[in-house]
C-alpha positions, 0 to 999 in steps of 0.5 A: 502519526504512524510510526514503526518504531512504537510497540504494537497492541496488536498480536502478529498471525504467524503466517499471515496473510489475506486469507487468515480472517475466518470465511476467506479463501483464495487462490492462483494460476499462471495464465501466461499473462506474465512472461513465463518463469518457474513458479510465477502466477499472474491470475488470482481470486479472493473469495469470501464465504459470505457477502461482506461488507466492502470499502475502497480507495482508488487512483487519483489519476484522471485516466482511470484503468477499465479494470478500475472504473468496473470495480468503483461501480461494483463497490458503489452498493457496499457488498461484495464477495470476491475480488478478481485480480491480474498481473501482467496486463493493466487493462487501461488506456484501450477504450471501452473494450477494455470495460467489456472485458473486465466485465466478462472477467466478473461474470465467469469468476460469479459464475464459477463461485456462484455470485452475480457479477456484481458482487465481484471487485476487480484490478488489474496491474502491469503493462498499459496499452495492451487489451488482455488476452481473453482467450486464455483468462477464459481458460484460466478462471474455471481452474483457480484452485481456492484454499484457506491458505490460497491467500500466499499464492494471491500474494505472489500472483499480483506482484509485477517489478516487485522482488517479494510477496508482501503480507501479514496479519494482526489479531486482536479483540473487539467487544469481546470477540477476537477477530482478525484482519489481514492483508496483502500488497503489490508494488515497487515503481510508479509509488507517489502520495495520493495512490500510486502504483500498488494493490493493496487487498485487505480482509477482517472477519470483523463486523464493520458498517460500510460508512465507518469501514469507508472512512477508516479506510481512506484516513488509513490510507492518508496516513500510510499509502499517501505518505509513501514515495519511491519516484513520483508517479503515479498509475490509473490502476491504483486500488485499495480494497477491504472486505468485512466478513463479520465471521467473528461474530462481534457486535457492528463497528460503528463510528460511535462504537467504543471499539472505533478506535481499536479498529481504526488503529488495527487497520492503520497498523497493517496497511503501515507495515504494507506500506514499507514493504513496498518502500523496502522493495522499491525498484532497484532500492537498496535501503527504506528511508523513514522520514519524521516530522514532528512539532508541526502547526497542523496535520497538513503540514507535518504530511506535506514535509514528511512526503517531500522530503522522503521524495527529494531525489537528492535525498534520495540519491546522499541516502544511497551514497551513505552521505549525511548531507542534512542540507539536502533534507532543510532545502526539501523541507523549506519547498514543501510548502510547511510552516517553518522557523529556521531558528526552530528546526532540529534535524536528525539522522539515523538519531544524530543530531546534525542541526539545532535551531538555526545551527549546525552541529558539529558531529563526528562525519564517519559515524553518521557515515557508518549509521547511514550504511543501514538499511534503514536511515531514518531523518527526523524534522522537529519544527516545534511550532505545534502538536502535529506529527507524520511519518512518510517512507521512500527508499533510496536511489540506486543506479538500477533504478535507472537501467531498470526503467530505461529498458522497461517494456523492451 
C-alpha cells in the first residue's frame, strides 16, 4: 500500500524537480502551440548528459496518439538521451502524417543535441484531432535554452488544464552512493486507472538495469497512477517515462541487488506524491479524496474498491457538499467486484467512524460536516477478510467541472 500519511525515508530536495539528478538538464520556449499568455510555454526538452537507461508505461487506449507509437518504438532498445515534449496539440487521431511529424520533431532535437533520432523519447498533450503545426516547431527546437534548473520550466511547459506545475524530488543512498531521482507531471481532466491523461517524466542519476527499472516502473505505476481517478476517461497520449543516468556512481540495481527494495520504495514514493498532485488539480476540484481499503482477501481486491469508490460520482459529488452520506461509499464498495462481508465492513471518514460490522454508528452529524470541510477527506474500508491493503485518490465534483468540460474546444 502506498499511503501518504507514513513517515518517508526519503530526504526531500528543496526545489526538486526532474533536473535535480546529476547530468540532467532541460528547458522551454513558448512556440505558440498554446494560446498565448504572459509566461506560458508549450515546447520542452529533457536532455541527459549521458545515454541512460530507460523504461516506460503507456496508454492502455486502443487509439495510441502518433507521438506516443514513436517513442514505444524508440524505448524498445532501453536507451535513450532526451526526451521531447509538446503541449497544446496531442498529435492523435491524424493518420500517419501524424507519425512523419513526430519523427521529424526526434531527428531536429538529435540534431540540435548531437544524438541519433533514435535515442530522443517523445509526447505530446493537449487537443486531438489537429496536425501539429511543424512550421513553428521547426523554429522553436534550435532556440530551447538547457539548464540545470530547465527542469521547472519543463514542468510548467507540459501543463495544459492543469492549474500548477507539479514536481519534487527525493534523495537517499544506494550502496553507499547518495543518489537522486525526480520527477514531474501534468494532468487535471481525462484522469482514470490504467493511465490516463497525464505526462509523468522521471529522472535518478542512479545506475539501474533496464529489466528491473521496467518492472519497478510499471509495479510503481499500478500502485500510484492506476489508483488515481478524477472522471473516468481516459486518453491515447498517456505516457510514463524514467531515465537512469547512473552519474551517481553506484553499483547496478538489479532485481536480486540488496538495494531492490530502496529503489523500488523511492520510485513509488515520487510517482505517489505526482500522483495526488494531480487528484489535487483535478479540473474544477476543490478537495483531494484519499480512499483506503484495508483487510482485503487479496491485492486485487483491495485496488479494485479503492479505485471504485474513489471514482463514484456520488461520492464524489456528498464529498463536495461536505455530506457524510457513508451509504454512497458501501453501495461503490458492494459494485466494485471485491470480496465483501457486510458484517465485517467498518468505515471511516475523515477518522469518524460511520459504520461497523454490518451497523451504523451513531455520530455527531456537524462534526463529520466540519471534518469534511477540508481539503482533504480521506474514507478508510476495513473489510477484515485478509492482509491486503490500497490507497486510491480522486477529488471531488464541483460544478466547474461541468461548465469546464462543456465548452472545452469552444
Amino acid at each position: 500500500m502506498v499511503n501518504s500519511r507514513t513517515a518517508s525515508p526519503f530526504k526531500p530536495v528543496p526545489d526538486g524537480t526532474v533536473t535535480s539528478p546529476k547530468g540532467f538538464q532541460a528547458g522551454a520556449v513558448y512556440s505558440g502551440l498554446k494560446t498565448e499568455g504572459e509566461g506560458k510555454l508549450d515546447l520542452a526538452i529533457l536532455y541527459a548528459e549521458k545515454p541512460c537507461t530507460a523504461a516506460g508505461v503507456f496508454t492502455t487506449s486502443t487509439f495510441k496518439a502518433a507521438s506516443l507509437r514513436v517513442c514505444e518504438r524508440h524505448i524498445a532498445g532501453g536507451k535513450a538521451q532526451a526526451v521531447v515534449v509538446n503541449a497544446g496539440i496531442a498529435n492523435a487521431y491524424v493518420g500517419e502524417q501524424g507519425v512523419k511529424d513526430a519523427e521529424e520533431i526526434c531527428a531536429l532535437v538529435g540534431r540540435k543535441l548531437g544524438l541519433s533520432p533514435g535515442r530522443v523519447l517523445i509526447a505530446s498533450t493537449g487537443l486531438t484531432g489537429m496536425e501539429l503545426p511543424m512550421g513553428i516547431i521547426r523554429r522553436a527546437v534550435p532556440g530551447i535554452p538547457l539548464a540545470r534548473t530547465g527542469g521547472h520550466d519543463m514542468a510548467r511547459a507540459i501543463m495544459t488544464t492543469d492549474r500548477r506545475p507539479k514536481e519534487m524530488a527525493v534523495s537517499f543512498e544506494l550502496g553507499g552512493k547518495t543518489v537522486t531521482l525526480g520527477g514531474i507531471a501534468k494532468g487535471a481532466g481525462m484522469i482514470h486507472p490504467n493511465m490516463a491523461t497525464m505526462l509523468v517524466f522521471l529522472t535518478t542519476d542512479a545506475a539501474v538495469e533496464r529489466r528491473f527499472l521496467q518492472a519497478a516502473l510499471r509495479d510503481a505505476a499500478d500502485a500510484t497512477f492506476n489508483m488515481l481517478t478524477i472522471d473516468g476517461d481516459t486518453s491515447p497520449s498517456d505516457t510514463l517515462l524514467v531515465l537512469a543516468s547512473g552519474a551517481a556512481g553506484n553499483k547496478h540495481v538489479k532485481s536480486d541487488s540488496p538495494d531492490a527494495d530502496v529503489f523500488r520504495a523511492a520510485l513509488t514514493h515520487v510517482c505517489a506524491f505526482l500522483a495526488k498532485s494531480i487528484a489535487r488539480d483535478g479540473e474544477g476540484a476543490e478537495k483531494v479524496i484519499e480512499v483506503t481499503v484495508d483487510g482485503a482477501a487479496s491485492q486485487k481486491d483491495a485496488r479494485d474498491a479503492a479505485r471504485t469508490i474513489a471514482g463514484s460520482t456520488l461520492v464524489k459529488a456528498a464529498v463536495h457538499g461536505n455530506d457524510p452520506n457513508w451509504g454512497r461509499v458501501i453501495a461503490a464498495l458492494g459494485r466494485s467486484g471485491a470480496r465483501v462481508a457486510e458484517d465485517r465492513l467498518v468505515c471511516y471518514i475523515n477518522g469518524i467512524c460511520v459504520f461497523d460490522e454490518g451497523k451504523p454508528i451513531p455520530f455527531f452529524r456537524e462534526a463529520a460536516v466540519k471534518a469534511m470541510s477540508a481539503p482533504e477527506v480521506s474514507i478508510r474500508v476495513s473489510l477484515n477478510l485478509g492482509d491486503a491493503s490500497a490507497t486510491a485518490w480522486g477529488c471531488d465534483l464541483t460544478e466547474e467541472y461541468v461548465t469546464f468540460n462543456s465548452k472545452y474546444t469552444t
